[in-house]
VMD Tcl script that builds the backbone (N, CA, C; Angstrom):
set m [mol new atoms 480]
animate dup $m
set s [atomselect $m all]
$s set {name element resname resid chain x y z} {
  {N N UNK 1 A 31.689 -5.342 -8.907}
  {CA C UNK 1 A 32.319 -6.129 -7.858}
  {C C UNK 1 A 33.831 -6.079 -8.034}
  {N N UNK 2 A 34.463 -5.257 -6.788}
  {CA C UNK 2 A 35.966 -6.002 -7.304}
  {C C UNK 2 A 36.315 -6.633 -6.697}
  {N N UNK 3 A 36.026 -7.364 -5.789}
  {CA C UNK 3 A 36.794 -8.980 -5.539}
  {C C UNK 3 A 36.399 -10.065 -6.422}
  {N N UNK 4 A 37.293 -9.511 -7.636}
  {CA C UNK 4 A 37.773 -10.461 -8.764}
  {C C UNK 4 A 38.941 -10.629 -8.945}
  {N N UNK 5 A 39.681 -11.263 -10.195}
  {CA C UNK 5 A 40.667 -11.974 -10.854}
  {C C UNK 5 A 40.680 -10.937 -11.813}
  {N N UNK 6 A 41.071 -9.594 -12.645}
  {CA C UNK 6 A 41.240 -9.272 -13.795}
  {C C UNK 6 A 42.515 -9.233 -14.775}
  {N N UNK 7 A 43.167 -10.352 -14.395}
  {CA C UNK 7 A 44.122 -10.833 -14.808}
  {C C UNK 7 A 45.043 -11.937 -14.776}
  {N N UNK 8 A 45.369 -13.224 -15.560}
  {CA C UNK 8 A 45.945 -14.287 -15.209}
  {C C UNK 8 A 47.111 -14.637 -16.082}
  {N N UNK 9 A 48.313 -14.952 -15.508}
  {CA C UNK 9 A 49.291 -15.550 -16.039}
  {C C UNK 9 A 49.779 -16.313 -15.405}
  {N N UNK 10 A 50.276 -17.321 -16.270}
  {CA C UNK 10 A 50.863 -18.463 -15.803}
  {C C UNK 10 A 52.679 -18.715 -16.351}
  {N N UNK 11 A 53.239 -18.702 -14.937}
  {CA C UNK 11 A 54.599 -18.537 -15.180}
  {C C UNK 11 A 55.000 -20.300 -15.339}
  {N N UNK 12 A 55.524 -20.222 -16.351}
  {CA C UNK 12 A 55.931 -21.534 -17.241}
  {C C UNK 12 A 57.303 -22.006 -16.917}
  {N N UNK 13 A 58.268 -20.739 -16.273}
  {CA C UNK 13 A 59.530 -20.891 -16.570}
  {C C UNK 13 A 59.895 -22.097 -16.296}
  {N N UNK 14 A 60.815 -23.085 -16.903}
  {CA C UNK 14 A 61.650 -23.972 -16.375}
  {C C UNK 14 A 60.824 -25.248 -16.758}
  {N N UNK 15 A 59.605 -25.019 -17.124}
  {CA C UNK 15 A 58.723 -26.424 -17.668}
  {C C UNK 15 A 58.480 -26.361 -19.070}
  {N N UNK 16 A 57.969 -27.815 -19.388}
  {CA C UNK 16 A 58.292 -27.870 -20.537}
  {C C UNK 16 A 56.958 -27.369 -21.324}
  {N N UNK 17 A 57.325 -27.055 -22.720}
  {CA C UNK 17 A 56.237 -26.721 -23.905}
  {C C UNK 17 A 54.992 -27.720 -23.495}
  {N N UNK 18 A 54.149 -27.036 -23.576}
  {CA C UNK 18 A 52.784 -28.071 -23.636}
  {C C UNK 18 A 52.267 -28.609 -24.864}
  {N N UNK 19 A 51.183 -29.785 -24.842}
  {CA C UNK 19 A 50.780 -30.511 -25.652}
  {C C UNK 19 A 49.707 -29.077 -26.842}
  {N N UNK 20 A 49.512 -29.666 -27.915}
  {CA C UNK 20 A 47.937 -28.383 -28.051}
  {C C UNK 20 A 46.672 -28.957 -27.210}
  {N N UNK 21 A 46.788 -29.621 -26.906}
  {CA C UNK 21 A 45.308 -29.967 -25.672}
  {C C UNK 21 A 45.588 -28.934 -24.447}
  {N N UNK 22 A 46.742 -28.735 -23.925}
  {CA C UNK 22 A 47.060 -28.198 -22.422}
  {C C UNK 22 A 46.931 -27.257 -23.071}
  {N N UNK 23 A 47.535 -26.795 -24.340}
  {CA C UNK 23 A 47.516 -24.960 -24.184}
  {C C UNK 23 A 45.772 -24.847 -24.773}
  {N N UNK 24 A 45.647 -25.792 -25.137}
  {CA C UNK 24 A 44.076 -25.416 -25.311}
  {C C UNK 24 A 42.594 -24.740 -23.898}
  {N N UNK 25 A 43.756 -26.038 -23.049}
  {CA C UNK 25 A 42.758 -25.898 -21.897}
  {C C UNK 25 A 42.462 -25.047 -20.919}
  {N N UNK 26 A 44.354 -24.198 -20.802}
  {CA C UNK 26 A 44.689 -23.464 -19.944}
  {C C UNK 26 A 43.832 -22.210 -20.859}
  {N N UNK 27 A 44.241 -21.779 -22.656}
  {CA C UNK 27 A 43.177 -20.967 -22.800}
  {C C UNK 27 A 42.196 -20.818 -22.393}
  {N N UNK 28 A 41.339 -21.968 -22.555}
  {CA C UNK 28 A 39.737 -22.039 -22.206}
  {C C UNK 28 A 39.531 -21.409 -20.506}
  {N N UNK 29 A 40.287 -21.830 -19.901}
  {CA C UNK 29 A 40.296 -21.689 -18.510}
  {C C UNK 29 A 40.437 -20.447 -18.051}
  {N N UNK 30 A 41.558 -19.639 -18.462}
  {CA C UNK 30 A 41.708 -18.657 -18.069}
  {C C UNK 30 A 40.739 -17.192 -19.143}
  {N N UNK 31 A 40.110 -17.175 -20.200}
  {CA C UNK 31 A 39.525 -17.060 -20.567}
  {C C UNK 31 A 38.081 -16.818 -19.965}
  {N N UNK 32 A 37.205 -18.198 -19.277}
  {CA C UNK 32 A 36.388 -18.644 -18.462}
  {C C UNK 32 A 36.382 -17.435 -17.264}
  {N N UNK 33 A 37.735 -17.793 -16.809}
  {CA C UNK 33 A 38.222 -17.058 -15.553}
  {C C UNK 33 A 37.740 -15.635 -15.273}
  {N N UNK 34 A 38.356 -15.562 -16.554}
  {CA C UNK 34 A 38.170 -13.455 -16.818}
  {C C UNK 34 A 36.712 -13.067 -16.702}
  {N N UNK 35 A 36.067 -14.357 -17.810}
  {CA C UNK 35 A 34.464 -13.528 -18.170}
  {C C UNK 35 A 33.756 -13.452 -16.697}
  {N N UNK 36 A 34.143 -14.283 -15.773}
  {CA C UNK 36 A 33.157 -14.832 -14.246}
  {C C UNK 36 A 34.195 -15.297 -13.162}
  {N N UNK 37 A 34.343 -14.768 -12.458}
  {CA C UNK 37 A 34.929 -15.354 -11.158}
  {C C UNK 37 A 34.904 -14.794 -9.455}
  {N N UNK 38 A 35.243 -14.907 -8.474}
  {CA C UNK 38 A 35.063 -14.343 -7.138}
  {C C UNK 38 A 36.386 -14.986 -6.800}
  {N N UNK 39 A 36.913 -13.715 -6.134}
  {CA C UNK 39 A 38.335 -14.218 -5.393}
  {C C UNK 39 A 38.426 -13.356 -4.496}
  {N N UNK 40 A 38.208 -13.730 -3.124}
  {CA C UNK 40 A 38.035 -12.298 -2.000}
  {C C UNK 40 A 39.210 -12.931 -1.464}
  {N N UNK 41 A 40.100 -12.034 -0.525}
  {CA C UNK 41 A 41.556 -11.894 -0.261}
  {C C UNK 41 A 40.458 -11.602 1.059}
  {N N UNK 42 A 40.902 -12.505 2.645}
  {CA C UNK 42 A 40.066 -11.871 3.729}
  {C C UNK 42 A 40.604 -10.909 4.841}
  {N N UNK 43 A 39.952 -10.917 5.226}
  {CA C UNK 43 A 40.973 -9.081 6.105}
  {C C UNK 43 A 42.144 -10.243 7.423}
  {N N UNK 44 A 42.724 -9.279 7.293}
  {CA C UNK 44 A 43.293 -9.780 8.510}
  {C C UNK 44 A 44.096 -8.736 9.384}
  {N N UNK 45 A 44.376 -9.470 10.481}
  {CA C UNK 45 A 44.404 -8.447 12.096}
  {C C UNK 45 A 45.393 -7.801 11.942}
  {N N UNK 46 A 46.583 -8.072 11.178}
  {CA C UNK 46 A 47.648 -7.261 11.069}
  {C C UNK 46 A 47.837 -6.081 10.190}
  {N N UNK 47 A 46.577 -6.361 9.204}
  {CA C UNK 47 A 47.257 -5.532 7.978}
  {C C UNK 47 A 45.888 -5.327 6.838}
  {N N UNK 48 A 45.570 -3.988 6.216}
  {CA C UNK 48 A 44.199 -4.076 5.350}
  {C C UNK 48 A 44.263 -4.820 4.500}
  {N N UNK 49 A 43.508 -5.329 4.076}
  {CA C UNK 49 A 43.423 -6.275 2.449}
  {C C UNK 49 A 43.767 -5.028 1.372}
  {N N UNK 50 A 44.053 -5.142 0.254}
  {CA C UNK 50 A 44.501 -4.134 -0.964}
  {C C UNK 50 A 42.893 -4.284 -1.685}
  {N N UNK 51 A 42.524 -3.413 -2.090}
  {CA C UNK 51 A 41.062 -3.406 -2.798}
  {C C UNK 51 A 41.476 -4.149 -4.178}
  {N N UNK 52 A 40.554 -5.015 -4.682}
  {CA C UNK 52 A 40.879 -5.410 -5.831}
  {C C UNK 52 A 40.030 -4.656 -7.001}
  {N N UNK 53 A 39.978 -4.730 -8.277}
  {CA C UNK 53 A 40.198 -6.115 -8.844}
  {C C UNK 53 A 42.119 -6.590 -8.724}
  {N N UNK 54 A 41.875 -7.978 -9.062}
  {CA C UNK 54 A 43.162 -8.251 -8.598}
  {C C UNK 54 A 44.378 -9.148 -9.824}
  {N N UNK 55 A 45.532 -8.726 -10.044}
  {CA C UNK 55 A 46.018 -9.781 -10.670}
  {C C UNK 55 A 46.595 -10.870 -10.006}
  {N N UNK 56 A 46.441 -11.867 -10.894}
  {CA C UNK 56 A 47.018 -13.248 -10.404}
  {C C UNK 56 A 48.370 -14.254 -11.002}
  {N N UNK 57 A 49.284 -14.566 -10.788}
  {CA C UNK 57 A 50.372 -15.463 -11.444}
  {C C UNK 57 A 50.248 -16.637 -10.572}
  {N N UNK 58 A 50.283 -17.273 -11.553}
  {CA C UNK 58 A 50.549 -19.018 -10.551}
  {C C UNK 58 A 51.441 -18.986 -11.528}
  {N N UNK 59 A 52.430 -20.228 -10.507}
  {CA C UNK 59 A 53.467 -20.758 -10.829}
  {C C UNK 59 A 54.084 -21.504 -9.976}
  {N N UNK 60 A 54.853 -22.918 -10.045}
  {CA C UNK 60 A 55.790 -23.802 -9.484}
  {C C UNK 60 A 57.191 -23.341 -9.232}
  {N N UNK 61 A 57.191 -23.366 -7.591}
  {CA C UNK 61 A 58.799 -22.716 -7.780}
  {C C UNK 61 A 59.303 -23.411 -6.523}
  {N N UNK 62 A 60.501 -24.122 -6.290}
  {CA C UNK 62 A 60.950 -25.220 -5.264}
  {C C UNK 62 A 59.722 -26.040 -4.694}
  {N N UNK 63 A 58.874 -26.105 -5.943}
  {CA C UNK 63 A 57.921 -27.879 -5.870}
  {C C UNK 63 A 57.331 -27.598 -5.126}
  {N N UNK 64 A 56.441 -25.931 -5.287}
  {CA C UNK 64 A 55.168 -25.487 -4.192}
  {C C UNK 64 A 54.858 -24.979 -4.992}
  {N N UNK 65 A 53.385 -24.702 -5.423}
  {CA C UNK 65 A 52.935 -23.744 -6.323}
  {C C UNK 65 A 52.341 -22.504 -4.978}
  {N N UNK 66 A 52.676 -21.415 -6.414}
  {CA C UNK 66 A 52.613 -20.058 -5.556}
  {C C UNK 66 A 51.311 -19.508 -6.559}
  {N N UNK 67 A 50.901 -18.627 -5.636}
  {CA C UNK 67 A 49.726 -17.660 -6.112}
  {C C UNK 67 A 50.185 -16.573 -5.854}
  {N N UNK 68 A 50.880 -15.690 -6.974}
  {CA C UNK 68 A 51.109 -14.260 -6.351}
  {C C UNK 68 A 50.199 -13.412 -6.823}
  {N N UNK 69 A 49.890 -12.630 -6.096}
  {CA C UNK 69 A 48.188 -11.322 -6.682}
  {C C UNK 69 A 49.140 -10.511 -6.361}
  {N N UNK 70 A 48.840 -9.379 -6.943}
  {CA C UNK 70 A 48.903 -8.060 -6.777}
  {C C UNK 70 A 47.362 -7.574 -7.095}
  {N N UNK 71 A 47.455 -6.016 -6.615}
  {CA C UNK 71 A 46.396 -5.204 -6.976}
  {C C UNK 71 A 46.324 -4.902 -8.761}
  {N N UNK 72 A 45.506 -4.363 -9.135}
  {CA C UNK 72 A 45.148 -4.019 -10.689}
  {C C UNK 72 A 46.507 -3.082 -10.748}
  {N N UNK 73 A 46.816 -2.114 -10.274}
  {CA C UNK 73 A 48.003 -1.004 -10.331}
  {C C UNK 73 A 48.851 -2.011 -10.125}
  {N N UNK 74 A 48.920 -2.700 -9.525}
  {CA C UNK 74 A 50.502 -3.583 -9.523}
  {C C UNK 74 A 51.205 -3.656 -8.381}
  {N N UNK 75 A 50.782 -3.240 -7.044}
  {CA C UNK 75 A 50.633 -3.359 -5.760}
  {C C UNK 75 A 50.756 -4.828 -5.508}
  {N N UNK 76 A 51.640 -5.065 -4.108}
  {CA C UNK 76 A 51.475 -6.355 -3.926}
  {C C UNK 76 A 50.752 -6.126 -2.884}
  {N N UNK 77 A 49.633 -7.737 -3.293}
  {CA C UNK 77 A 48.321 -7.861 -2.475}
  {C C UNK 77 A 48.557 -9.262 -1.642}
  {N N UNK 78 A 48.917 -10.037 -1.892}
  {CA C UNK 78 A 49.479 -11.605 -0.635}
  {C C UNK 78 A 49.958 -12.550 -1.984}
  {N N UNK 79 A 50.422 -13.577 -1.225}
  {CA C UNK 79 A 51.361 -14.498 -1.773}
  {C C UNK 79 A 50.958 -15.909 -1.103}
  {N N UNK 80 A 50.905 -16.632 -1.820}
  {CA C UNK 80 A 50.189 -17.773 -1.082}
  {C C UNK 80 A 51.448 -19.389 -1.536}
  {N N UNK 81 A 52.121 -19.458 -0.703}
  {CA C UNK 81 A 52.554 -21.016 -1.023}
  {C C UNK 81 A 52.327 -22.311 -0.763}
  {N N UNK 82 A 51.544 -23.262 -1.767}
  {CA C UNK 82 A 50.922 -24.451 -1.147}
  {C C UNK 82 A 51.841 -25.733 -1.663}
  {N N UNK 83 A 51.854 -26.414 -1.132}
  {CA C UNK 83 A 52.893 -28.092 -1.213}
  {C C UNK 83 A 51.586 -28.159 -2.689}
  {N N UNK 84 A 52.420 -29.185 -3.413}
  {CA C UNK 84 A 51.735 -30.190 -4.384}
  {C C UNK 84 A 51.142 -31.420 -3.857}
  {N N UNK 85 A 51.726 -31.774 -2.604}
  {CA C UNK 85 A 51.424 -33.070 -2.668}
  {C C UNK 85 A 49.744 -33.263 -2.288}
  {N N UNK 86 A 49.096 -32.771 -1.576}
  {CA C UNK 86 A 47.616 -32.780 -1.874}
  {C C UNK 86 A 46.730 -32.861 -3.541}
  {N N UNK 87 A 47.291 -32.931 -4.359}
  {CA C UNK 87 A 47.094 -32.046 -5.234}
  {C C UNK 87 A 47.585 -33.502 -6.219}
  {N N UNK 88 A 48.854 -33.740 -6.122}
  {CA C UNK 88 A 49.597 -35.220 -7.185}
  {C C UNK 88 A 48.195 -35.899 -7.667}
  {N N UNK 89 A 47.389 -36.745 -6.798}
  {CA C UNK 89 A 46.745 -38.004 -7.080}
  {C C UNK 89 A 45.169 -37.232 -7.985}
  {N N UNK 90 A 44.910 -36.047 -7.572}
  {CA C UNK 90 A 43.536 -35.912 -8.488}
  {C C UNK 90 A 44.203 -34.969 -9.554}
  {N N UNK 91 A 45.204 -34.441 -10.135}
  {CA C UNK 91 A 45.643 -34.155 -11.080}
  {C C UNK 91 A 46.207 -35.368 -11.842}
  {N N UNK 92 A 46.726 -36.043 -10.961}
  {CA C UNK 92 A 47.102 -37.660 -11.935}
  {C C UNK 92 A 45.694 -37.788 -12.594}
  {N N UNK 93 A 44.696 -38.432 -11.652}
  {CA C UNK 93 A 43.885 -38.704 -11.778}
  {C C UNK 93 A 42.593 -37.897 -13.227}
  {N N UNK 94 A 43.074 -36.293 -12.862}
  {CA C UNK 94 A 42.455 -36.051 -14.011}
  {C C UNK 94 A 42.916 -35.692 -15.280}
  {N N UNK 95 A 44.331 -35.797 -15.338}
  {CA C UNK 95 A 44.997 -35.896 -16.708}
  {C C UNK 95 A 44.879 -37.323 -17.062}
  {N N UNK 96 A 44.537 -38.498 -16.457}
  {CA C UNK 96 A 44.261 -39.836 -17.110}
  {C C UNK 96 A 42.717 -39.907 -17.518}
  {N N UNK 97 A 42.222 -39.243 -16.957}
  {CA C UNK 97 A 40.454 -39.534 -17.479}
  {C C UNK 97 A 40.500 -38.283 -18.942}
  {N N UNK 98 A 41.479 -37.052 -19.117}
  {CA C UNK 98 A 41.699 -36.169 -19.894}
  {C C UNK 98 A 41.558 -36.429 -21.446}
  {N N UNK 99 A 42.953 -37.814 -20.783}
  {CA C UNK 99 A 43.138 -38.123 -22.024}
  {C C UNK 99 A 42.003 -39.324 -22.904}
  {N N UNK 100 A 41.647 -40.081 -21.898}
  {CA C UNK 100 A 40.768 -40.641 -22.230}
  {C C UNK 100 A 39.669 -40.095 -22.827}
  {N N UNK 101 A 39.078 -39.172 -22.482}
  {CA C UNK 101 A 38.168 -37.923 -23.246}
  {C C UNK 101 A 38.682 -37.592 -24.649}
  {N N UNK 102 A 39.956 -37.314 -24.695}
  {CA C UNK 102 A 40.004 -37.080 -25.974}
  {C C UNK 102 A 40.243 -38.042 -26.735}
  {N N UNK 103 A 40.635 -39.026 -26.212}
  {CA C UNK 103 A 40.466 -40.438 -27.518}
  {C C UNK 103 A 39.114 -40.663 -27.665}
  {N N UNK 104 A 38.262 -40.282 -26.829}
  {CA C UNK 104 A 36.910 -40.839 -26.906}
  {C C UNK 104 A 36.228 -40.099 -28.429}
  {N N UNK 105 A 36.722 -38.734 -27.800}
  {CA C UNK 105 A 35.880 -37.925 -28.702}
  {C C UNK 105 A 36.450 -37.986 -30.393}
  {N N UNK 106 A 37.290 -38.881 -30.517}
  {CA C UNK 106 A 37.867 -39.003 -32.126}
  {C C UNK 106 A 37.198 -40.597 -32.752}
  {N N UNK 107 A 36.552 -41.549 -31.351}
  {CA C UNK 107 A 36.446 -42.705 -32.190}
  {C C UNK 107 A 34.663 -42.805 -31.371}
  {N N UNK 108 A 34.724 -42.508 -29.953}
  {CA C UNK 108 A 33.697 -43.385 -29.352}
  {C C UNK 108 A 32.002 -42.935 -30.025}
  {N N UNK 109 A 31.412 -43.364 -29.420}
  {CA C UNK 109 A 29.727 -43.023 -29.608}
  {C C UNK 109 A 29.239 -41.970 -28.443}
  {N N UNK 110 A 28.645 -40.859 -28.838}
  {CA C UNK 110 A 28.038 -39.723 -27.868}
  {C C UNK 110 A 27.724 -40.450 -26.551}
  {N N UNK 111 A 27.048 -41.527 -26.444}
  {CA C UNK 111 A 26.754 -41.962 -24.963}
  {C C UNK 111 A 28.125 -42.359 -24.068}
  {N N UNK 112 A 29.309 -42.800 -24.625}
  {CA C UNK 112 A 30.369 -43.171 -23.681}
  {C C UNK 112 A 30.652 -42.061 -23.607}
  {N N UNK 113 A 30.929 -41.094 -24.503}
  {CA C UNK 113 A 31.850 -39.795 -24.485}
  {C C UNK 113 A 31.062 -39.018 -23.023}
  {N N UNK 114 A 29.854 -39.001 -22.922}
  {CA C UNK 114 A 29.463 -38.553 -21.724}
  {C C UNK 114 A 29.294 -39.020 -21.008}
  {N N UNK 115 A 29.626 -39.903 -20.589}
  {CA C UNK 115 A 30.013 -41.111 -19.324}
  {C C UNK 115 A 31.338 -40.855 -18.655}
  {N N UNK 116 A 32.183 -40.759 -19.989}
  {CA C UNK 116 A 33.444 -40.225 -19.450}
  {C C UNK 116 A 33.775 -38.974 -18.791}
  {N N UNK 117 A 33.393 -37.929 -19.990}
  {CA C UNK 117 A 32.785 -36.354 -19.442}
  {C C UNK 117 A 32.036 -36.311 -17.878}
  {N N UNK 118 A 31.660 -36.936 -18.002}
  {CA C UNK 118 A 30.882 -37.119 -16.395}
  {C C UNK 118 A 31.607 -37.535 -14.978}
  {N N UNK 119 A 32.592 -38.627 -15.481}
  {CA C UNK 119 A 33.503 -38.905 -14.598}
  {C C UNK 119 A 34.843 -37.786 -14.513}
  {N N UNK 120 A 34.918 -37.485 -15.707}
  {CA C UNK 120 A 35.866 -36.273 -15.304}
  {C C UNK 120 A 35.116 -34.667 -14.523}
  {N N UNK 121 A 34.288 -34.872 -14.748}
  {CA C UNK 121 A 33.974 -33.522 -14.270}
  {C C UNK 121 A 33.630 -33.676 -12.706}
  {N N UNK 122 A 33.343 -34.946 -12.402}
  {CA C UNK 122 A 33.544 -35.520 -10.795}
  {C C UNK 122 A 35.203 -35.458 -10.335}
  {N N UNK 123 A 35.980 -35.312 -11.165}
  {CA C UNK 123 A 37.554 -35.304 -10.823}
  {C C UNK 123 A 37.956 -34.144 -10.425}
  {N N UNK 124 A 37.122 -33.333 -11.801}
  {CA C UNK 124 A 37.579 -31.827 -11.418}
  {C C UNK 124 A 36.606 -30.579 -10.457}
  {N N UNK 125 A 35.815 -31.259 -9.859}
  {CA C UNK 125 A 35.163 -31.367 -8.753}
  {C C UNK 125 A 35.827 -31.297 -7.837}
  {N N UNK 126 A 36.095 -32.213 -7.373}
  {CA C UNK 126 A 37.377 -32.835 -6.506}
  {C C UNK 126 A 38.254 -31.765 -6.202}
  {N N UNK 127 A 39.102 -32.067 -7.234}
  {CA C UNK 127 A 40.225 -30.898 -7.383}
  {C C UNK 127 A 40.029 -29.186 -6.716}
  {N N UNK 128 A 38.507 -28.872 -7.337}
  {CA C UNK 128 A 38.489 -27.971 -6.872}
  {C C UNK 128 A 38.219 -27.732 -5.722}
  {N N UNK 129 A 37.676 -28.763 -4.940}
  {CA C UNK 129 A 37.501 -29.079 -3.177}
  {C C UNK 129 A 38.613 -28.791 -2.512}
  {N N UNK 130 A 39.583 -29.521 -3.217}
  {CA C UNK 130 A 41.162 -29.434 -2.618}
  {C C UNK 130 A 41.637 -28.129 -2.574}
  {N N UNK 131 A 41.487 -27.282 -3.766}
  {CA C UNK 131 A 42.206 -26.057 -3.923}
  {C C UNK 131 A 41.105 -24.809 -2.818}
  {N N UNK 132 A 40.016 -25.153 -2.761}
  {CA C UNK 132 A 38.876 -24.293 -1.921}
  {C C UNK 132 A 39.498 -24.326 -0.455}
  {N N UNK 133 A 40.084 -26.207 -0.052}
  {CA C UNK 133 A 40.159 -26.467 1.379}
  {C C UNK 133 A 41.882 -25.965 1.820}
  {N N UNK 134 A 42.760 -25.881 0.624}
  {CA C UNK 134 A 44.128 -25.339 0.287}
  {C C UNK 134 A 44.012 -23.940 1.071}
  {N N UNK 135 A 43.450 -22.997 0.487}
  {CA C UNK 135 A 42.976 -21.734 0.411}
  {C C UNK 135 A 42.755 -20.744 1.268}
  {N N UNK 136 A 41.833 -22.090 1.816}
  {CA C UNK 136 A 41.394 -21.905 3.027}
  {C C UNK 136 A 42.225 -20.577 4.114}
  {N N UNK 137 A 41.260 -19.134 4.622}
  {CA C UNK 137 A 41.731 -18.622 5.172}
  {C C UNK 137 A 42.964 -17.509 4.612}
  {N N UNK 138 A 43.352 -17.697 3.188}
  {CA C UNK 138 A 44.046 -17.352 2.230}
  {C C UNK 138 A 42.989 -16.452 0.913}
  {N N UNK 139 A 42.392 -17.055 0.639}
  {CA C UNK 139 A 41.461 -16.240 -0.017}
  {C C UNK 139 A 40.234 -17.213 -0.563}
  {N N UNK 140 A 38.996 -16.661 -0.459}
  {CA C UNK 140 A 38.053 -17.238 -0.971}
  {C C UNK 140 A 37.495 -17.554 -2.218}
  {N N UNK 141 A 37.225 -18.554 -2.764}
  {CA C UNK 141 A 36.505 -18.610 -3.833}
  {C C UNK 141 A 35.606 -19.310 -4.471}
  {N N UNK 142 A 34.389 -19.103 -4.921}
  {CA C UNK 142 A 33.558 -19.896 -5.356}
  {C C UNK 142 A 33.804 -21.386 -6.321}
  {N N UNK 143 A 32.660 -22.143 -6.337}
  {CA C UNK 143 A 33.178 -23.267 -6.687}
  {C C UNK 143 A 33.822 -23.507 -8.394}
  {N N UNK 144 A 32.933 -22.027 -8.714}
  {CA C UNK 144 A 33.497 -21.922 -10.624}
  {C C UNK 144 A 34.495 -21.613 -10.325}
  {N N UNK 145 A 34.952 -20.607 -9.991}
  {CA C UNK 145 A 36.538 -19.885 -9.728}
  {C C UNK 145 A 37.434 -21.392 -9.677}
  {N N UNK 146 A 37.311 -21.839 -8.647}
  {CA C UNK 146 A 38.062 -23.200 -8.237}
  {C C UNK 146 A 38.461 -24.026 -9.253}
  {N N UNK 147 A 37.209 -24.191 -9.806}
  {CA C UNK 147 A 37.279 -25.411 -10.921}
  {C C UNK 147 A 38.229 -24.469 -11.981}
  {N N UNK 148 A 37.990 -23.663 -12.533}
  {CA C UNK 148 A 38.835 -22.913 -13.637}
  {C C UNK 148 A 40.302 -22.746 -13.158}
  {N N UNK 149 A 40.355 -22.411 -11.661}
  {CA C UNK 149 A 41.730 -22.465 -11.323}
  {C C UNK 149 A 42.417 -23.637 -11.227}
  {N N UNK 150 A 41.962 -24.973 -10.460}
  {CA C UNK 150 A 42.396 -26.225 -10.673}
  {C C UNK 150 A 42.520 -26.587 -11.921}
  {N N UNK 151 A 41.935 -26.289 -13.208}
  {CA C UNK 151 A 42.345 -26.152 -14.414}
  {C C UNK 151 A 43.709 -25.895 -14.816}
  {N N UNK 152 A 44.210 -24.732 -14.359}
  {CA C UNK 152 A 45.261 -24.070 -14.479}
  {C C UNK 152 A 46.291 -24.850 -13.473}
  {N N UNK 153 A 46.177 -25.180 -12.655}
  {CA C UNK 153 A 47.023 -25.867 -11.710}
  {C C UNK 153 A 47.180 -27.189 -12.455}
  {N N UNK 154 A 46.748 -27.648 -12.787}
  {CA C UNK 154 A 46.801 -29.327 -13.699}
  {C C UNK 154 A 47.645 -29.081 -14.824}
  {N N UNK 155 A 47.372 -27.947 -15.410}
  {CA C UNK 155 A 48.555 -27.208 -16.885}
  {C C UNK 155 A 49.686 -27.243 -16.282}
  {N N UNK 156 A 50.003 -26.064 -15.002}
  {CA C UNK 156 A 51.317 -26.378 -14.585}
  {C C UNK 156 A 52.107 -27.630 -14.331}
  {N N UNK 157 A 51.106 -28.277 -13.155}
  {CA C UNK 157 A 51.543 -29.354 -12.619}
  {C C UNK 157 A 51.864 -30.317 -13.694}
  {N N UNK 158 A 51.553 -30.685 -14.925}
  {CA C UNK 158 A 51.746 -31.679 -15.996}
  {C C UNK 158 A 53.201 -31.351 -16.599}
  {N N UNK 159 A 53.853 -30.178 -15.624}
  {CA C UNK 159 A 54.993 -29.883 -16.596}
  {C C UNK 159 A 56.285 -29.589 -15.473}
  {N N UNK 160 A 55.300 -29.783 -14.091}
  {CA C UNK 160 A 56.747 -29.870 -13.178}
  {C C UNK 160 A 57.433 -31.309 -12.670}
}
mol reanalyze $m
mol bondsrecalc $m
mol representation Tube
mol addrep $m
């Protein structure tokens, strides 16, 4: 299949060092990303889609995060700029249940810890609704893709 992702970076410039939890997560995520994902780029009337597999950079730049792909050769394939502000309240939202997870997991008992786990993974749910309904018409992607990418969008966003 190549309407995939075979490549992800995340442009940091201008934000600050992350916690080891964020660089933990964004590993895990983009990692995730590589082994499984769907990202179809859809045709449109003006112009062919670039065959993928595809690379990807996110990054914050005048307080819009951008998605730039290129093709695997390094071809530019579309550019996508979306506002944050859709985006503020369930990234608030899931860097506060985040952290709560990880205090949990140093003191609480297995049954809260997955109570919490549970409510966060309803957050990042969410999130990935937003980034699917963002997208929209821009490029497609399944609901794992989403969630691993809203992953990555929460890393940035915690640092713009």
């Amino acid at each position: 299949m190549t309407m995939h992702l075979c490549h992800i970076e995340i442009d940091t410039t201008g934000l600050p060092a992350p916690t080891p939890e964020i660089e933990q997560e964004r590993k895990v995520a983009i990692f995730d990303l590589l082994e499984d994902n769907s990202f179809v780029l859809p045709a449109r009337e003006d112009r062919d889609v670039p065959a993928g597999p595809y690379r990807l950079t996110l990054a914050i730049r005048e307080k819009r995060l951008v998605f730039d792909v290129t093709t695997e050769g390094g071809d530019a394939a579309a550019e996508f700029h979306l506002s944050l502000s859709p985006f503020r309240q369930v990234v608030k939202d899931y860097w506060q249940i985040c952290e709560s997870y990880f205090d949990a997991v140093k003191k609480l008992p297995p049954s809260q810890i997955e109570a919490i786990d549970m409510a966060r993974r309803g957050i990042h749910n969410e999130g990935a609704r937003v980034l699917q309904e963002r997208l929209e018409g821009k490029a497609a992607l399944d609901l794992d893709t989403a969630r691993r990418l809203f992953t990555l969008i929460c890393v940035l966003h915690f640092g713009a």
